[in-house]
C-alpha positions as CSV (number, residue, x, y, z in Angstrom):
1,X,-4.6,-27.6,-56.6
2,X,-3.9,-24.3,-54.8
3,X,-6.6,-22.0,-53.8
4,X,-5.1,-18.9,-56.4
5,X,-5.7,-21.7,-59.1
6,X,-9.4,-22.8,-57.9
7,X,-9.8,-19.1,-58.5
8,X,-8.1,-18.7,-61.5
9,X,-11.4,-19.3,-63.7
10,X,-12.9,-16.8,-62.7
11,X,-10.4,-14.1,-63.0
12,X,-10.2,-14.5,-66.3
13,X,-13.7,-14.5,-67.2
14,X,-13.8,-11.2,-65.2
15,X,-11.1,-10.1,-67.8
16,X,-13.0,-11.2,-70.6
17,X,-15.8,-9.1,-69.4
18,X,-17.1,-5.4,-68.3
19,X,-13.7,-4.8,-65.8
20,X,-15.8,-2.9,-63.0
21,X,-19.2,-4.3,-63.2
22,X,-17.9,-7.8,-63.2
23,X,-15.9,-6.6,-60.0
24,X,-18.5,-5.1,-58.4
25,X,-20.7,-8.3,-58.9
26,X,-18.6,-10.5,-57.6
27,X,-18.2,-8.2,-54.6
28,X,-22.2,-8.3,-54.2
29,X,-22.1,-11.8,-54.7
30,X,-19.5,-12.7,-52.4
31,X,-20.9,-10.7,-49.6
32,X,-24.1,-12.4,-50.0
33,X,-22.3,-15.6,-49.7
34,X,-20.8,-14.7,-46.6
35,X,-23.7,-13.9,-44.9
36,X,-25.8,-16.9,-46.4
37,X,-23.2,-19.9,-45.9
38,X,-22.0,-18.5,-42.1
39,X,-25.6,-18.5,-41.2
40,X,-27.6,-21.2,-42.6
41,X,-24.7,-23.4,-44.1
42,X,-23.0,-24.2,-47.1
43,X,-25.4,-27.3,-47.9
44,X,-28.6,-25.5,-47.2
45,X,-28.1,-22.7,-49.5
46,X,-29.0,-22.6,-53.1
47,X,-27.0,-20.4,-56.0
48,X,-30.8,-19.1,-56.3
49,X,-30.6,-17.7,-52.4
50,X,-27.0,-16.3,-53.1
51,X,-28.5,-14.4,-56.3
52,X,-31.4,-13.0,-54.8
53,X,-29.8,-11.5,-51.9
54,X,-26.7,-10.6,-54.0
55,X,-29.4,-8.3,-56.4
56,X,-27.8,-9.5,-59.7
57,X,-29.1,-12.5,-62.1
58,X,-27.6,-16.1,-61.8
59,X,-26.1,-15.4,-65.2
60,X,-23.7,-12.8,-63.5
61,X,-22.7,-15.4,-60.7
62,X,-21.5,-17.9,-63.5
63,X,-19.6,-15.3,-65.3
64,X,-17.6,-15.0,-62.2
65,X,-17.8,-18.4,-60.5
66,X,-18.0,-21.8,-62.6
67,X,-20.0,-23.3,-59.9
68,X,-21.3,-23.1,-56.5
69,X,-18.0,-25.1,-55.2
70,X,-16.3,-22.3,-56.5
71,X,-18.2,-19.5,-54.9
72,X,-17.2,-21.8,-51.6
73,X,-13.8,-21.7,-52.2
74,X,-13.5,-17.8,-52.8
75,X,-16.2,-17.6,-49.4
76,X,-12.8,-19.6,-47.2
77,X,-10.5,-17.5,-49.2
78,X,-11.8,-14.4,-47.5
79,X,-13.3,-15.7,-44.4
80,X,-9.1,-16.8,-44.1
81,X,-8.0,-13.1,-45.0
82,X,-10.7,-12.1,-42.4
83,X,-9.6,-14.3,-39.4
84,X,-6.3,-13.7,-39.3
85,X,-6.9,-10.5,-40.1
86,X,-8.7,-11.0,-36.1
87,X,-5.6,-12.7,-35.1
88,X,-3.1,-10.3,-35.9
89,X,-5.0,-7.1,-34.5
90,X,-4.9,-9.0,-31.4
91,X,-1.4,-9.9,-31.3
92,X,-0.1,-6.6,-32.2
93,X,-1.8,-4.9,-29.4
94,X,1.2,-6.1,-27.3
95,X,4.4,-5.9,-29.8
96,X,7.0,-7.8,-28.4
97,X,5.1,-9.2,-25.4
98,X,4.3,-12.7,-26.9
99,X,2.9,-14.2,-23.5
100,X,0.8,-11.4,-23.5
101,X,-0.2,-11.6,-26.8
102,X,-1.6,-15.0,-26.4
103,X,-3.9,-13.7,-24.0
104,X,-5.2,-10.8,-25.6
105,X,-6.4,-13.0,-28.4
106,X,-8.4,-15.1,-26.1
107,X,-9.9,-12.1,-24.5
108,X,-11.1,-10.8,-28.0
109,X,-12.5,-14.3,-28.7
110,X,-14.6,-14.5,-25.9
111,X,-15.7,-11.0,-27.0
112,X,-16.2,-11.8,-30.4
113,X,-17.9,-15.2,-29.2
114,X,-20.3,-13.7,-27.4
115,X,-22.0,-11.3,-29.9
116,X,-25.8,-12.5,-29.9
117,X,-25.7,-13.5,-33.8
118,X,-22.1,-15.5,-33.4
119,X,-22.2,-18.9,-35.3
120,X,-19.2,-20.2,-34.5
121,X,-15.8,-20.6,-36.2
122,X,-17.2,-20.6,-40.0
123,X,-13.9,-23.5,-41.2
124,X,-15.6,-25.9,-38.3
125,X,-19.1,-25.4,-39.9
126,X,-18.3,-26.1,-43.3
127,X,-16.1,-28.8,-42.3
128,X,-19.1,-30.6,-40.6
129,X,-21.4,-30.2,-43.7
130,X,-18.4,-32.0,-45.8
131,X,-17.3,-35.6,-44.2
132,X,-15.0,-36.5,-46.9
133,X,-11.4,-35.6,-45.3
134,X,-10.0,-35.1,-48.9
135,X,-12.4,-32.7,-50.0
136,X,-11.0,-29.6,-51.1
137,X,-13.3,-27.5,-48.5
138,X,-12.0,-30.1,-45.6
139,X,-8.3,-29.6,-46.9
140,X,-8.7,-25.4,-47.3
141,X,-9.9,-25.8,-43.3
142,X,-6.6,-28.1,-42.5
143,X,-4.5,-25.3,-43.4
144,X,-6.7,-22.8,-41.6
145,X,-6.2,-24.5,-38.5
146,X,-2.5,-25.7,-39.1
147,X,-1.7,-22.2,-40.1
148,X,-3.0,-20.8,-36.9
149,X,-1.7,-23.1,-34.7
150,X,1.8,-22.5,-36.3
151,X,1.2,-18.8,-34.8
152,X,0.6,-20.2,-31.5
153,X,3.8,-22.5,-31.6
154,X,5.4,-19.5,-32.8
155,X,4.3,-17.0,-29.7
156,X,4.7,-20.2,-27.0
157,X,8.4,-20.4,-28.1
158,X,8.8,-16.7,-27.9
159,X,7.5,-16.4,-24.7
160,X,9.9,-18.7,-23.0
161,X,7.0,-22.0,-22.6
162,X,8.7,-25.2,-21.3
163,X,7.4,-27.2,-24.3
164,X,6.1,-25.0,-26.4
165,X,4.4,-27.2,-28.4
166,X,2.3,-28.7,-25.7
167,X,1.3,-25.2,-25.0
168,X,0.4,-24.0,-28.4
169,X,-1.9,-27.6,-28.6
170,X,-3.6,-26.4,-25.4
171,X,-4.3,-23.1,-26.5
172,X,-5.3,-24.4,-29.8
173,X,-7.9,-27.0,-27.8
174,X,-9.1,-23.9,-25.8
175,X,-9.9,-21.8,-28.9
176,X,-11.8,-24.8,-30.5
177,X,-13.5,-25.4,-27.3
178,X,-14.9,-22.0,-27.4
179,X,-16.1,-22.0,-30.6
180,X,-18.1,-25.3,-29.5
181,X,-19.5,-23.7,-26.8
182,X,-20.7,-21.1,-28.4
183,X,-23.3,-23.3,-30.1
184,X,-24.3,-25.4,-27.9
185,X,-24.4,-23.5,-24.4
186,X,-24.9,-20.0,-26.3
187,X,-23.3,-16.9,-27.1
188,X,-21.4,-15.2,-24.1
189,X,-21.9,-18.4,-22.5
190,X,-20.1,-19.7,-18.8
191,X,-17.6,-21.5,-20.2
192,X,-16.6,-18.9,-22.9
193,X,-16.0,-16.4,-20.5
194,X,-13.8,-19.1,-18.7
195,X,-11.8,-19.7,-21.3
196,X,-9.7,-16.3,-21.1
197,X,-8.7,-17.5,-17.5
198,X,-7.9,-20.6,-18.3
199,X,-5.5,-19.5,-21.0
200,X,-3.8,-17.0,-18.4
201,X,-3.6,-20.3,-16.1
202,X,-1.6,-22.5,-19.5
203,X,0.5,-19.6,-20.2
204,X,1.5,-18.6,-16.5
205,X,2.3,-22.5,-16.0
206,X,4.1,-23.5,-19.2
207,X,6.5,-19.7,-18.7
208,X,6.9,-20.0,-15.2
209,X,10.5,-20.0,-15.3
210,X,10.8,-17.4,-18.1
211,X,9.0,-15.0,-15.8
212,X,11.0,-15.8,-12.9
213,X,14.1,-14.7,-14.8
């Protein structure tokens, strides 16, 4: 099942209902999920927490989500619009440079990684609180991380890499890397502000013969 047709249930008790309050709830509630689930996990919160910080009643959340694994879902669904929202920002601060594109991203990440309240890549997290492989959270985070590293393989090619692939898995390893690091050494941590350098040191390597053109 595709994540527009997780969703679909509760579009359509939003139709059945008040069209702006029921928008504006699940908005609230939504938000409050965000900042719930990034920070204390999926498993630890209750619908009860998301309700209470969301300001509405838990009758409001089930007009708009069937169940909690629903108000999951619609979290990854915008945490996804959110990320590459990140990713392409970077990326487009160098149009048509795609060597120096990959770097830029990695020197927003290790900005963005070293924020004092950073938790980490948000698809990791939830992945960790769900073992099972073919659970629909774990498969939402597959494509996530297949997605992005398709950009990568995408940008290594352009840019002229040897083995492009090889590259875009390297870079890939680096970015996961950093969001390891970030909780377990800390925020703004050593090897985070490594990791910009050591991207500079894959790319230079793998388009050493592009740039010599």
């Amino acid at each position: 099942m595709s994540d527009s047709e997780t969703l679909k249930p509760a579009v359509a008790r939003r139709a059945r209902g008040t069209p702006t309050a029921g928008a504006q709830a699940q908005q609230h509630l939504l938000h409050a999920a965000a900042e719930l689930f990034y920070r204390e996990g999926v498993r630890a919160v209750g619908v009860d927490a998301v309700v209470e910080r969301a300001g509405v009643n838990k009758m409001s959340l089930y007009r708009q989500f069937s169940s909690k694994d629903e108000l999951v879902m619609a979290y990854l669904v915008r945490k996804d619009e959110q990320f590459f929202g990140y990713v392409e920002r970077s990326f487009a601060k160098h149009p048509g440079e795609p060597a120096r594109q990959l770097q830029q991203y990695f020197d927003d990440l290790a900005v963005r990684a070293s924020v004092d309240d950073y938790r980490g890549c948000p698809f990791v997290n939830v992945s960790v609180e769900f073992p099972d492989a073919a659970h629909p959270t774990r498969q939402f985070v597959f494509r996530n991380k297949e997605r992005l590293l398709a950009r990568l393989l995408e940008l290594s090619t352009a840019a002229g890499a040897d083995d492009p692939e090889a590259l875009a898995n390297g870079l890939g390893l680096l970015i996961e890397g950093v969001y390891a690091a970030s909780q377990t050494y800390g925020p703004g941590c050593g090897p985070i502000l490594a990791a910009p350098k050591l991207a500079a040191q894959l790319i230079a390597a793998a388009c050493s013969k592009a740039a010599a053109v």
